[in-house]
ChimeraX commands (.cxc) that place a marker at each C-alpha (Angstrom):
marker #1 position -10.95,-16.59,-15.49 radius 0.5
marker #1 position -9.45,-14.15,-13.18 radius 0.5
marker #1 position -11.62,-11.37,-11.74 radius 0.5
marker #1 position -10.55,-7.98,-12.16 radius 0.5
marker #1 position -10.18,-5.88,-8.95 radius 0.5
marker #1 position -12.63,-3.23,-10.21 radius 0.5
marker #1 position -15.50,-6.58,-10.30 radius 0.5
marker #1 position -14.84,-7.96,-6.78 radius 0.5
marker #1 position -16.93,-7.77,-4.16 radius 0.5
marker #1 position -16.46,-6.62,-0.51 radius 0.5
marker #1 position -17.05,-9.99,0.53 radius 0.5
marker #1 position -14.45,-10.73,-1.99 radius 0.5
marker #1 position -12.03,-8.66,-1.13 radius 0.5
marker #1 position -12.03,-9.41,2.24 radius 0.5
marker #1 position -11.98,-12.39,1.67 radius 0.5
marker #1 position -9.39,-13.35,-1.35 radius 0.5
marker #1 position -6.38,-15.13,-1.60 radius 0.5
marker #1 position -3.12,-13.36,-1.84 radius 0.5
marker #1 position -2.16,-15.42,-4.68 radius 0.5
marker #1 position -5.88,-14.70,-6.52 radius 0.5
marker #1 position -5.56,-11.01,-6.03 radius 0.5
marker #1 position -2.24,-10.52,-7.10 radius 0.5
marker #1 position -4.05,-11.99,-10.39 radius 0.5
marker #1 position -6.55,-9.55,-10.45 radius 0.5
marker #1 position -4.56,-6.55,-9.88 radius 0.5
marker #1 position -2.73,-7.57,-12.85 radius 0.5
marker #1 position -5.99,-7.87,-14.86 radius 0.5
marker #1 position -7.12,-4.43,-14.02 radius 0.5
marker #1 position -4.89,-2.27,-16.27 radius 0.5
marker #1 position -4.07,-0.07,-13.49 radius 0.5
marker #1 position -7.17,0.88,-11.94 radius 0.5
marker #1 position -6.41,-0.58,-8.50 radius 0.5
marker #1 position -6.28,2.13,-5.42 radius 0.5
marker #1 position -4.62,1.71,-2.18 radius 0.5
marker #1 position -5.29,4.46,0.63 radius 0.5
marker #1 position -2.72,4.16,3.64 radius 0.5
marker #1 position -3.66,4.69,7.32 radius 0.5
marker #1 position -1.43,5.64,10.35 radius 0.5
marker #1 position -3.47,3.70,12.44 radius 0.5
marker #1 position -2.01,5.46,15.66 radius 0.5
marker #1 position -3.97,8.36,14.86 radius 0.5
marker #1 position -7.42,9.75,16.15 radius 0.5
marker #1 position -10.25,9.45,13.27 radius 0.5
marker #1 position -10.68,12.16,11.27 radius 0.5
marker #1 position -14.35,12.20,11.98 radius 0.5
marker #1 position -15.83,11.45,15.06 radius 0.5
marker #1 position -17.87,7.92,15.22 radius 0.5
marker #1 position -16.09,6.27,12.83 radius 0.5
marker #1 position -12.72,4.94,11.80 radius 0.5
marker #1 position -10.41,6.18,9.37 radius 0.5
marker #1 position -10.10,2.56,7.71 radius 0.5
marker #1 position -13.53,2.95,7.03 radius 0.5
marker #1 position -13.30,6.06,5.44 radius 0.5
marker #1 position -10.59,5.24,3.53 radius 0.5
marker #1 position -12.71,2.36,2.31 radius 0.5
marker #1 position -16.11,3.88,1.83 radius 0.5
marker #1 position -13.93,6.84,-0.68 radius 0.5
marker #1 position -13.01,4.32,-2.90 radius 0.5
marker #1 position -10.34,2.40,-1.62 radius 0.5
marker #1 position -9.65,-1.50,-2.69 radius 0.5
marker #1 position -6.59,-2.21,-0.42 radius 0.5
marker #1 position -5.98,-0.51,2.86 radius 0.5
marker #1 position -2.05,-0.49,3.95 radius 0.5
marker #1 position -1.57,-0.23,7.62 radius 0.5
marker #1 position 0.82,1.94,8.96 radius 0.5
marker #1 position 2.36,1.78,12.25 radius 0.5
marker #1 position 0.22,-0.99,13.33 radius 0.5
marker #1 position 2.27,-2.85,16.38 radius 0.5
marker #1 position 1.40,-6.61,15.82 radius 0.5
marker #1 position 2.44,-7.36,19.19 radius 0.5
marker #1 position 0.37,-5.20,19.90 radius 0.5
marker #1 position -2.41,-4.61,17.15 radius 0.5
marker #1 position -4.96,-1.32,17.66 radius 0.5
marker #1 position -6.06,0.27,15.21 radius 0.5
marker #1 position -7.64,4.22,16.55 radius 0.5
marker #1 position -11.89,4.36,16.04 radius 0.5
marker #1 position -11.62,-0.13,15.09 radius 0.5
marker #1 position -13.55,-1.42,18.12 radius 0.5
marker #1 position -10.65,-3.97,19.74 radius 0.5
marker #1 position -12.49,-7.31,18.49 radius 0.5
marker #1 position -11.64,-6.33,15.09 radius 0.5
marker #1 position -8.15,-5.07,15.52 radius 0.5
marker #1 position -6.78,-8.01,13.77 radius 0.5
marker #1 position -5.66,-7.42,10.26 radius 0.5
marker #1 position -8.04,-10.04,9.35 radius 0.5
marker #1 position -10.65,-8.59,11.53 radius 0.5
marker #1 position -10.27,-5.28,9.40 radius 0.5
marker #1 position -10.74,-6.69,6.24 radius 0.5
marker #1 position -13.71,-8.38,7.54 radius 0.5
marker #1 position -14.35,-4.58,9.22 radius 0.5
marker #1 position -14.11,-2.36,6.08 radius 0.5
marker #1 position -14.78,-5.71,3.43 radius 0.5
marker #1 position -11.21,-4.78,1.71 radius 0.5
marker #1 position -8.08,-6.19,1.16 radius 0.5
marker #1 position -6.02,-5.29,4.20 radius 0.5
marker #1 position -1.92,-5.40,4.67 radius 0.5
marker #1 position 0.53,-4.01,6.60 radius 0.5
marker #1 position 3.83,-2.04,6.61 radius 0.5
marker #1 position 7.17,-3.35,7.75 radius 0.5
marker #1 position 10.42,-1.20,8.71 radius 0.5
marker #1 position 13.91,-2.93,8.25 radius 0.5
marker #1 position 15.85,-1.14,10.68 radius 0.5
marker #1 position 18.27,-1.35,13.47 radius 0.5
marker #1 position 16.86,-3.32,16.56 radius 0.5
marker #1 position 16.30,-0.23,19.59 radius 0.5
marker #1 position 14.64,2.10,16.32 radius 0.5
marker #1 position 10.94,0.86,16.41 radius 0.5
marker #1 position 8.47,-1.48,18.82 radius 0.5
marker #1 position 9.23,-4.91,18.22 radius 0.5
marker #1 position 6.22,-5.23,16.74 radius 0.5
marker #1 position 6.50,-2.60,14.38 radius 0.5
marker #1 position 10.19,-3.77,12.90 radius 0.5
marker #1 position 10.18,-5.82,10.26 radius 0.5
marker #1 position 11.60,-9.49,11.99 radius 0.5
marker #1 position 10.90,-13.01,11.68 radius 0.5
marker #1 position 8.67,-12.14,14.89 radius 0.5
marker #1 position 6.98,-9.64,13.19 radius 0.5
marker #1 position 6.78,-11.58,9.96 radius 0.5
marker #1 position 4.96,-14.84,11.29 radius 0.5
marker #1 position 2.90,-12.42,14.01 radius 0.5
marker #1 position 1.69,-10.19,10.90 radius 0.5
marker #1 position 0.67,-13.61,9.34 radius 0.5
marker #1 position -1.12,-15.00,11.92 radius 0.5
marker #1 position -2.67,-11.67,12.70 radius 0.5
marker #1 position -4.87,-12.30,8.86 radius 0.5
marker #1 position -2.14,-9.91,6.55 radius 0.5
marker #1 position -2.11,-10.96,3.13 radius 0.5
marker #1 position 0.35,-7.78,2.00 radius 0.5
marker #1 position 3.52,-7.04,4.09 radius 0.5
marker #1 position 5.11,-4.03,2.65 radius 0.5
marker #1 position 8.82,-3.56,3.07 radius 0.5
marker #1 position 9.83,0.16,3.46 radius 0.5
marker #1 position 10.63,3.13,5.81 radius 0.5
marker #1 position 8.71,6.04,7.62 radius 0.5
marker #1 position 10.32,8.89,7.07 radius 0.5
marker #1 position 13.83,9.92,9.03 radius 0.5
marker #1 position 14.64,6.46,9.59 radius 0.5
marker #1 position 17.12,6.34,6.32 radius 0.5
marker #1 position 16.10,2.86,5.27 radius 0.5
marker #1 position 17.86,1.94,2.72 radius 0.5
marker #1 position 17.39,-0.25,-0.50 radius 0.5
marker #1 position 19.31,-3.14,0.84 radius 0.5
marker #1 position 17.73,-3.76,3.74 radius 0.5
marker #1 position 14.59,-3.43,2.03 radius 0.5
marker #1 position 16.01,-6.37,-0.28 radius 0.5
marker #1 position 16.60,-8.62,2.91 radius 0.5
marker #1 position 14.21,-7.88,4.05 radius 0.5
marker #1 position 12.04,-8.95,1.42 radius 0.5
marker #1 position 13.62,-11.83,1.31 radius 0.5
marker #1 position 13.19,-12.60,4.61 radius 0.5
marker #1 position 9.35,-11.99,4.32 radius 0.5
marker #1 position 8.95,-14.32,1.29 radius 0.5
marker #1 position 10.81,-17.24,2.71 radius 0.5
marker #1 position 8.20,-16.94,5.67 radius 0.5
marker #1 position 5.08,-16.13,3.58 radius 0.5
marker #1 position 5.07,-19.19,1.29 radius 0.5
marker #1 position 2.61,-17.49,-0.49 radius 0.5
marker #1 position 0.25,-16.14,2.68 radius 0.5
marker #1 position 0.68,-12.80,1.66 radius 0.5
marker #1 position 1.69,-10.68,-1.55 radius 0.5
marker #1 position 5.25,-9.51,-0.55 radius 0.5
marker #1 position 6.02,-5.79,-1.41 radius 0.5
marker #1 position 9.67,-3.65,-1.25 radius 0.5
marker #1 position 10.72,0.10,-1.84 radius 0.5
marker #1 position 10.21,3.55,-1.15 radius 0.5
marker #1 position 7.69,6.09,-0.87 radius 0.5
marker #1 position 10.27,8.76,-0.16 radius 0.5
marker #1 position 14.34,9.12,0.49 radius 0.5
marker #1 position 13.00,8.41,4.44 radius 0.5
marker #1 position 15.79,10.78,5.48 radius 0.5
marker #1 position 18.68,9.24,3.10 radius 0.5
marker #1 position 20.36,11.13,0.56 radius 0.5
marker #1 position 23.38,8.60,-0.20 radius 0.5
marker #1 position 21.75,6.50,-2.40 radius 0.5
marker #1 position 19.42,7.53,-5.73 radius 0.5
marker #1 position 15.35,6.83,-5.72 radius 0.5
marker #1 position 15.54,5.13,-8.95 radius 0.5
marker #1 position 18.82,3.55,-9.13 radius 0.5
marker #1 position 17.95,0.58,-11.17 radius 0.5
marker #1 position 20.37,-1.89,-10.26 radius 0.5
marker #1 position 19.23,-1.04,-6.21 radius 0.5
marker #1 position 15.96,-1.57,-7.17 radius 0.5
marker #1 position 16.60,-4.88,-9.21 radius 0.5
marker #1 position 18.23,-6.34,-5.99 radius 0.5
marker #1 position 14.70,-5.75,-4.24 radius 0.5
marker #1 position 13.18,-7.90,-7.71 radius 0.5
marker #1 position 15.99,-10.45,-7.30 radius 0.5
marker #1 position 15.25,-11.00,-3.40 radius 0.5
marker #1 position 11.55,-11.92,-4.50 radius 0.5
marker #1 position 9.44,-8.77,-4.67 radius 0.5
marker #1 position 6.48,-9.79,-5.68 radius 0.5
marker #1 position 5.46,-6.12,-5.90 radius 0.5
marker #1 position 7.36,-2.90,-5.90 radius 0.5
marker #1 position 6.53,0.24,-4.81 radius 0.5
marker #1 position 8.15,3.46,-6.08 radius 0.5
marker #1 position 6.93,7.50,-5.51 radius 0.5
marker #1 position 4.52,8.18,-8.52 radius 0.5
marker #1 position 5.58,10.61,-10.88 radius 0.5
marker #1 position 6.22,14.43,-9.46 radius 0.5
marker #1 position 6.09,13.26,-5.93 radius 0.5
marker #1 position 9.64,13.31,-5.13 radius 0.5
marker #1 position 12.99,15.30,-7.36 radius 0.5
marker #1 position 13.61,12.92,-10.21 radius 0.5
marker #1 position 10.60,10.75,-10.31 radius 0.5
marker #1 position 9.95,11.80,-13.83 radius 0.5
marker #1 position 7.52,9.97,-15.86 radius 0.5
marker #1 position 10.72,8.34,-17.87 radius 0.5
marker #1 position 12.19,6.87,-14.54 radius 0.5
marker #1 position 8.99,5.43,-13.15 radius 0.5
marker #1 position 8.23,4.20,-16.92 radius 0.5
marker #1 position 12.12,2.25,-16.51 radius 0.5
marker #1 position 10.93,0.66,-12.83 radius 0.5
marker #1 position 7.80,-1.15,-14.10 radius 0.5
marker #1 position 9.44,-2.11,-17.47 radius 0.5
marker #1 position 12.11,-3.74,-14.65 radius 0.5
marker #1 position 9.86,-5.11,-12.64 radius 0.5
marker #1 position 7.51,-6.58,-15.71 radius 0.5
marker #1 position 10.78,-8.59,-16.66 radius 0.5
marker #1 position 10.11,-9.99,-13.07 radius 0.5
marker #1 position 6.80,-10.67,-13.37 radius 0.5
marker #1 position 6.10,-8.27,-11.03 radius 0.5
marker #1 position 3.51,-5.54,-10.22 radius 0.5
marker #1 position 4.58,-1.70,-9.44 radius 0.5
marker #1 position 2.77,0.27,-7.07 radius 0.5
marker #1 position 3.04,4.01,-7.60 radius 0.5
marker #1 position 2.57,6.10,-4.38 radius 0.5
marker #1 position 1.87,9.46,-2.96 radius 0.5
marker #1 position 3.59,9.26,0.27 radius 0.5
marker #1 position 4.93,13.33,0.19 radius 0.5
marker #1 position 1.24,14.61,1.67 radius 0.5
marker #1 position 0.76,15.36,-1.58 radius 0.5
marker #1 position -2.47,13.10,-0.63 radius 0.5
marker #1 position -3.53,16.60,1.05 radius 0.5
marker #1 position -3.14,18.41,-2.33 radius 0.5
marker #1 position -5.96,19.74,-4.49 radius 0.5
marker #1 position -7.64,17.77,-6.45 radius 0.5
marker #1 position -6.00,18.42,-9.73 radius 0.5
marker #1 position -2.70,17.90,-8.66 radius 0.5
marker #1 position -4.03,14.34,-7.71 radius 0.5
marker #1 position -5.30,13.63,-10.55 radius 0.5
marker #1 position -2.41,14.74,-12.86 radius 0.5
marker #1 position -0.31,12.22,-11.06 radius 0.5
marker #1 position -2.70,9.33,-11.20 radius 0.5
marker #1 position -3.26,9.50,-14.70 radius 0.5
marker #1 position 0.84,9.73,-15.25 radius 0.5
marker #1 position 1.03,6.99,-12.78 radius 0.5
marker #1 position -1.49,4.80,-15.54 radius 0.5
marker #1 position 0.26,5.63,-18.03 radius 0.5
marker #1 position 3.84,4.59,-16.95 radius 0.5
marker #1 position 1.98,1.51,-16.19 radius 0.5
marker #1 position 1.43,1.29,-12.55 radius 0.5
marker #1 position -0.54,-1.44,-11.45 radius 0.5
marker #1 position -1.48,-0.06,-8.43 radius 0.5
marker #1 position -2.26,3.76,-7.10 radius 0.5
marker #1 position -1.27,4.07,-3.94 radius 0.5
marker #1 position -2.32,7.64,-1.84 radius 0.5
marker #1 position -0.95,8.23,1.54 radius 0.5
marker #1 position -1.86,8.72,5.03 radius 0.5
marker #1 position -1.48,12.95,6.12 radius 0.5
marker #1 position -3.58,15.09,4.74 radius 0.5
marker #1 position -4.83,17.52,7.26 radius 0.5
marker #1 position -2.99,15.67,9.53 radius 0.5
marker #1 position -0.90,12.50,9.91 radius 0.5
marker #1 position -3.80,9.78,10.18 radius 0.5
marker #1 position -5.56,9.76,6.61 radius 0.5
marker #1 position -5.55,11.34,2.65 radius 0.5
marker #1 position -8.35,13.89,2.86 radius 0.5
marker #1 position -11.49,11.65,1.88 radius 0.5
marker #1 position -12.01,13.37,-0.98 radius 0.5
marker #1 position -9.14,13.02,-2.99 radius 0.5
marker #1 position -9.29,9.50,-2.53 radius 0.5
marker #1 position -12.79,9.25,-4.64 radius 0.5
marker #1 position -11.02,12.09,-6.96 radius 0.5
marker #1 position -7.89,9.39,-7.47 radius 0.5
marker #1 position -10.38,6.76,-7.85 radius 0.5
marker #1 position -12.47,8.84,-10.17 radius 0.5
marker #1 position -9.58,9.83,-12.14 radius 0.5
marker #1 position -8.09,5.80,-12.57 radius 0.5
marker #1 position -11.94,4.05,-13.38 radius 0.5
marker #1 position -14.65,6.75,-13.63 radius 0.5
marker #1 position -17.51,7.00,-11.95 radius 0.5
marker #1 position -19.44,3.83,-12.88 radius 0.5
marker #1 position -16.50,1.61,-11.02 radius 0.5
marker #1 position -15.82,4.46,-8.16 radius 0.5
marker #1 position -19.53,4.70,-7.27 radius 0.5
marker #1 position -20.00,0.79,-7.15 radius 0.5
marker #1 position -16.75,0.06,-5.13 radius 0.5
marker #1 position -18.12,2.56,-2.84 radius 0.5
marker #1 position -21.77,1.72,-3.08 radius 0.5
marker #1 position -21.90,-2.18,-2.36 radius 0.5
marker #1 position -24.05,-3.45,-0.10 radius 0.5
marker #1 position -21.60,-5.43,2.27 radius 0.5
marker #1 position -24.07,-8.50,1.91 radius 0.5
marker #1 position -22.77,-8.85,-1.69 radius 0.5
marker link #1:1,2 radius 0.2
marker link #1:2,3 radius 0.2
marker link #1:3,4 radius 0.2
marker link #1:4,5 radius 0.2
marker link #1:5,6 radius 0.2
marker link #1:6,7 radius 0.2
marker link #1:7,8 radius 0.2
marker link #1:8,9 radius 0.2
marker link #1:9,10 radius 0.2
marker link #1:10,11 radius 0.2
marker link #1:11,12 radius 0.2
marker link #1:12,13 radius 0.2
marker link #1:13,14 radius 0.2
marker link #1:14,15 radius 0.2
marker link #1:15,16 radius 0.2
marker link #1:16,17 radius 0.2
marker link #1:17,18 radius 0.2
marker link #1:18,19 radius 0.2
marker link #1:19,20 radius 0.2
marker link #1:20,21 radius 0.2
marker link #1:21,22 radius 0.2
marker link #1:22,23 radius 0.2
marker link #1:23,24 radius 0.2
marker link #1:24,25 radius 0.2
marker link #1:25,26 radius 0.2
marker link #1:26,27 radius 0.2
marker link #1:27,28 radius 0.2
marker link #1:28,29 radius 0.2
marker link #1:29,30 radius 0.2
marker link #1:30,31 radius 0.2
marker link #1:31,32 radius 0.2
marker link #1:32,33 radius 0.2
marker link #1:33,34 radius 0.2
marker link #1:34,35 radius 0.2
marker link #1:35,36 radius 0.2
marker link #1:36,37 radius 0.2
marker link #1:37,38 radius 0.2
marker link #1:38,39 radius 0.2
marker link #1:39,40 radius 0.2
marker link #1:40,41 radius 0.2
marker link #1:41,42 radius 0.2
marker link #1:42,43 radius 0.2
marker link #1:43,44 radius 0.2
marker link #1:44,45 radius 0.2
marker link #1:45,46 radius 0.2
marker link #1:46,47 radius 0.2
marker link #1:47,48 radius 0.2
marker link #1:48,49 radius 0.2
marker link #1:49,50 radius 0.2
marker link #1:50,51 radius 0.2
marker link #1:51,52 radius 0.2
marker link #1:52,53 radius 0.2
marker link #1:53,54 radius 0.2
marker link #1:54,55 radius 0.2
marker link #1:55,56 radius 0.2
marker link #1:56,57 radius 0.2
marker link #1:57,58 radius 0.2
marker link #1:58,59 radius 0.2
marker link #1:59,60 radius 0.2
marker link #1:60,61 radius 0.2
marker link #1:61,62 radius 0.2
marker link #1:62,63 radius 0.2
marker link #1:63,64 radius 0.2
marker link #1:64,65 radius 0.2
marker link #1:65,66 radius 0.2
marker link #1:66,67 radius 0.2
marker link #1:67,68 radius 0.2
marker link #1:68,69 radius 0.2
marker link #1:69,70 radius 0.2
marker link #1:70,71 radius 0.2
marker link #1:71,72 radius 0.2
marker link #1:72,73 radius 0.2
marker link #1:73,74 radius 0.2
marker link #1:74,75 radius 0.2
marker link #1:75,76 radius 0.2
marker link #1:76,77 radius 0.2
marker link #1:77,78 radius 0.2
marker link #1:78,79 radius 0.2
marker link #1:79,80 radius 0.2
marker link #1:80,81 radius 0.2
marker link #1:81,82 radius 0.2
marker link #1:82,83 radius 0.2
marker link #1:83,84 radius 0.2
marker link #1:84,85 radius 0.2
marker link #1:85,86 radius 0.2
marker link #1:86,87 radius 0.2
marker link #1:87,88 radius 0.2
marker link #1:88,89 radius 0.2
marker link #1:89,90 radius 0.2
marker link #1:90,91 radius 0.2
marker link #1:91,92 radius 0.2
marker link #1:92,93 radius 0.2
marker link #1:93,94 radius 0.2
marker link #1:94,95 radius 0.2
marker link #1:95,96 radius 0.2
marker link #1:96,97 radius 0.2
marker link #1:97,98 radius 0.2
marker link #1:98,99 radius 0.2
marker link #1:99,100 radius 0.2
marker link #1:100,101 radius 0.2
marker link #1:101,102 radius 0.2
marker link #1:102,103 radius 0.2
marker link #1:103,104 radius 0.2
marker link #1:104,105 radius 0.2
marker link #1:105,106 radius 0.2
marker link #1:106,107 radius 0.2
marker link #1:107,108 radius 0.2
marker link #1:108,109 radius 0.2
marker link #1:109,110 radius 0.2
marker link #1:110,111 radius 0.2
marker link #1:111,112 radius 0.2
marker link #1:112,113 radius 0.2
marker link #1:113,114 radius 0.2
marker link #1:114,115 radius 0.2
marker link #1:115,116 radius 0.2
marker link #1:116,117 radius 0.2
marker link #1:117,118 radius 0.2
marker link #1:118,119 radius 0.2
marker link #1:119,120 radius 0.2
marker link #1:120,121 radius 0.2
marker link #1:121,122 radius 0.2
marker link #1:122,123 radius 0.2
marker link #1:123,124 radius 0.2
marker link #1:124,125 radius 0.2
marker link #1:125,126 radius 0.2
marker link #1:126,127 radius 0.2
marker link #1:127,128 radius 0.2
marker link #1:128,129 radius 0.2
marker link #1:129,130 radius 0.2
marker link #1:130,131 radius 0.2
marker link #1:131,132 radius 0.2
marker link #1:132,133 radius 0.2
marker link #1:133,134 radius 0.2
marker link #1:134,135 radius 0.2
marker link #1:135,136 radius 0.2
marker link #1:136,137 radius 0.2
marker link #1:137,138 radius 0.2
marker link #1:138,139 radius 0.2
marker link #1:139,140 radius 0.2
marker link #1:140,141 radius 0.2
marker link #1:141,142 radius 0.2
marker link #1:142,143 radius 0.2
marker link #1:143,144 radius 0.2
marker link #1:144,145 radius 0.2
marker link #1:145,146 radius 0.2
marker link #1:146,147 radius 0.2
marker link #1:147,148 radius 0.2
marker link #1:148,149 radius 0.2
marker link #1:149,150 radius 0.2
marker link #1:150,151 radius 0.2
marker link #1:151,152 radius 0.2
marker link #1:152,153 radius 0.2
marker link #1:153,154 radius 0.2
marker link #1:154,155 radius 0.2
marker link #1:155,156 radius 0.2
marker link #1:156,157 radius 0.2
marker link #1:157,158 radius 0.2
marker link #1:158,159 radius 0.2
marker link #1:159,160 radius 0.2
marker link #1:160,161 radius 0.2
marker link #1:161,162 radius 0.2
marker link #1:162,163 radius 0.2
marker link #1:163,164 radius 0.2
marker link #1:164,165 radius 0.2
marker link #1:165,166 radius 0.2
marker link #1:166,167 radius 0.2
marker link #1:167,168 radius 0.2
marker link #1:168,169 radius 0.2
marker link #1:169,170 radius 0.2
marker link #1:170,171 radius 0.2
marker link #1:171,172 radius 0.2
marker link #1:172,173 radius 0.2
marker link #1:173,174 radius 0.2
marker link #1:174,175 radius 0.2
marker link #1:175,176 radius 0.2
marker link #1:176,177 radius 0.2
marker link #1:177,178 radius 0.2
marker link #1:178,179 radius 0.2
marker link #1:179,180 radius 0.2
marker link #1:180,181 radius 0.2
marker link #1:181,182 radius 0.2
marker link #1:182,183 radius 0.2
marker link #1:183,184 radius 0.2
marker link #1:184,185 radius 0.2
marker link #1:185,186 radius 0.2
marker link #1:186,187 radius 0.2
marker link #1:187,188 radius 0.2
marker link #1:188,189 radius 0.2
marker link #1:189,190 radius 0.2
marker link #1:190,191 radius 0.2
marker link #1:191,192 radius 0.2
marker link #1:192,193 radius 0.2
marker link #1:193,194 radius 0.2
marker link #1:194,195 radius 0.2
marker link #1:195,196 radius 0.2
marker link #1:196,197 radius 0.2
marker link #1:197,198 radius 0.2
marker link #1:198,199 radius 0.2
marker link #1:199,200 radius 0.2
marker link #1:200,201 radius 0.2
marker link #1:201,202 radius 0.2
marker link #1:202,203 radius 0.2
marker link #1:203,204 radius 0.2
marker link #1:204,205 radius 0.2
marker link #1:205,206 radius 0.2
marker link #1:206,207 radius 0.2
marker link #1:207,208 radius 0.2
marker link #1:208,209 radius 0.2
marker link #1:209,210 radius 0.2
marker link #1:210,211 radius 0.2
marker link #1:211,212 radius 0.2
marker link #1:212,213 radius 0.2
marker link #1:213,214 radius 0.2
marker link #1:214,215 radius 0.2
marker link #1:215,216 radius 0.2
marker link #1:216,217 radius 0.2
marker link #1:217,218 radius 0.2
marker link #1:218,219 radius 0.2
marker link #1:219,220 radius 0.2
marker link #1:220,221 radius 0.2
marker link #1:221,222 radius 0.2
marker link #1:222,223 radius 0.2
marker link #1:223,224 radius 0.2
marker link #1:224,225 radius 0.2
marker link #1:225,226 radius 0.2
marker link #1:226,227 radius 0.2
marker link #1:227,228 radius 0.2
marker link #1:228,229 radius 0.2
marker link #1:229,230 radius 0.2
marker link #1:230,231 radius 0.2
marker link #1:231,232 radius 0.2
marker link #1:232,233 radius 0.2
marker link #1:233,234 radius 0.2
marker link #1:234,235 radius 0.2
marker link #1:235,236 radius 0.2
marker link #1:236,237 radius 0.2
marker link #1:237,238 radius 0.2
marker link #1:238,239 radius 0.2
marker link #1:239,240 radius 0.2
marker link #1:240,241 radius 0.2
marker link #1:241,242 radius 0.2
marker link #1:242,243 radius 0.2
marker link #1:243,244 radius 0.2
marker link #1:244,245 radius 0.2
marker link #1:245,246 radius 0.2
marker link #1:246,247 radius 0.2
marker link #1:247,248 radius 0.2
marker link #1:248,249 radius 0.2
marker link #1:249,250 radius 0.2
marker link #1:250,251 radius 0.2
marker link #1:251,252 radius 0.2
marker link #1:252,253 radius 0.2
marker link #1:253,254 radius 0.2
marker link #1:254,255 radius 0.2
marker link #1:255,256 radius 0.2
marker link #1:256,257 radius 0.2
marker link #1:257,258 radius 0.2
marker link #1:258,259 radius 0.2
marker link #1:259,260 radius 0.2
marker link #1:260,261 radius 0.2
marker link #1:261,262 radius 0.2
marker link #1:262,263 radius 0.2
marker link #1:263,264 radius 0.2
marker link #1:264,265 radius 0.2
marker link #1:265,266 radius 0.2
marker link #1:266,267 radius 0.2
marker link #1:267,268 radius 0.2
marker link #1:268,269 radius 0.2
marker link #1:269,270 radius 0.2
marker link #1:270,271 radius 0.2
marker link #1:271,272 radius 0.2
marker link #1:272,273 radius 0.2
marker link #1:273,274 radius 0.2
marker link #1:274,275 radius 0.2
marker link #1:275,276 radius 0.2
marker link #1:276,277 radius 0.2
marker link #1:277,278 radius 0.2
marker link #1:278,279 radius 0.2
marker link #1:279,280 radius 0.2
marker link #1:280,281 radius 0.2
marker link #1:281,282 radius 0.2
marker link #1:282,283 radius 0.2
marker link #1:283,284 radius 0.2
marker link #1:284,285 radius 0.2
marker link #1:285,286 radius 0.2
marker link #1:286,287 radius 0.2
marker link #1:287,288 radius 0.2
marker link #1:288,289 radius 0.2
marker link #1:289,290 radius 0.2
marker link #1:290,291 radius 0.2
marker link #1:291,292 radius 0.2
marker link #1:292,293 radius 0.2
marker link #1:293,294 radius 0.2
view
């Protein structure tokens, strides 16, 4: 039987199969958090990363944000773990990566979501490429669907392929949660879709993020909710509010973003609060407790 995300180890996690975990996070009943981490950034704290931080607050999966694969550092990671695998093995979490589709001359090379990048992200240890746009670079839902499509066809099952937004990124010609935009991303072979979770962007509404993950359950696949408005640097209620909306539209995964006293990292603590808020204490305390020899 399937282990739950919340009963992994670190080992484990660091360790897992794409095609495992995507198993567990569907076991877990929406108590699976993901922290993002602008990995260009200086650590929040001095003497120690903020992928570690991110993981030692509660975090399960750590998403990678403007990591170059051509040319992968990652700020306070000491260089012979800069790999993606190398971080997993780093923090003992489940470690992916983001991917922009746009225009060739916006981004590094390495940063752009390619076949380069695709296969380099691979080999580099990711096991979750996620599809979407920083903001001000108006990605838009199409691209995001080739581009997913692109990513699957080179995965073969290496890596859990995500697709969406966190945000407009810039673009107001086209509506956050048009459904049939957001079915194209399904259709291309989203294994995962991420939307913003409820009152982090006008009109995400508990009734519209409900109608995504009924859409993407009739795909068998899993929604990830995120906080990507630095909203992540809110107080504490306000986090919690929209995690427990989040569960209850049925988000598989909560997903908190990368600035909150600055662009680099969520403030710490409202990535145990999230945690806290999804699971409790008795799973937050042990997914941040655990000896890494587990």
């Amino acid at each position: 039987m399937t282990k739950r995300v919340l009963d992994l180890t670190g080992s484990e996690l660091a360790n897992i199969s794409s095609r495992e975990f995507l198993e567990s996070i569907k076991s877990s009943e929406g108590r699976v958090v993901a922290a993002e981490i602008v990995v260009t950034s200086k650590p929040l704290v001095d003497g120690i990363s903020n992928v570690e931080l991110a993981a030692r607050f509660g975090a399960d999966i750590i998403i990678l944000n403007m990591y170059d694969v051509m040319n992968p550092i990652v700020e306070g990671v000491p260089p012979e773990y800069s790999s993606i695998s190398g971080i997993s093995n780093f923090t003992q979490r489940f470690v992916g990566n983001n991917l922009e589709p746009v225009e060739e001359g916006k981004l590094p090379p390495g940063r752009r979501l390619s076949e380069d990048s695709i296969v380099k992200s691979l080999e580099l240890g990711s096991r979750m490429i996620v599809v979407t746009g920083n903001p001000g670079l108006g990605v838009t839902w199409k691209r995001i669907a080739e581009g997913v499509e692109t990513a699957k066809s080179l995965a073969q099952g290496k890596a859990i392929i995500f697709g969406g937004k966190m945000h407009s990124g810039g673009l107001k010609t086209e509506r956050m949660f048009d459904l049939k935009l957001i079915e194209d991303v399904l259709a291309s072979g989203a294994e995962g879709i991420l939307i913003p979770a409820p009152f982090t962007v006008p009109s995400a509404s508990p009734e519209n993020v409900s109608r995504v993950v009924t859409l993407a359950e009739r795909y068998d696949a899993v929604t990830m909710c995120t906080i990507g408005t630095s909203q992540e640097g809110s107080q504490p209620e306000v986090i919690r509010s929209i995690a427990l909306h989040s569960k209850a539209c049925g988000c598989d995964i909560q997903h908190i973003g990368d600035s909150g006293y600055s662009m680099g990292i969520a403030i710490p603590g409202n990535i145990i609060e999230l945690s806290i808020a999804l699971r409790g204490v008795r799973h937050t305390y042990k997914r941040i407790s655990m000896s890494h020899l587990r």
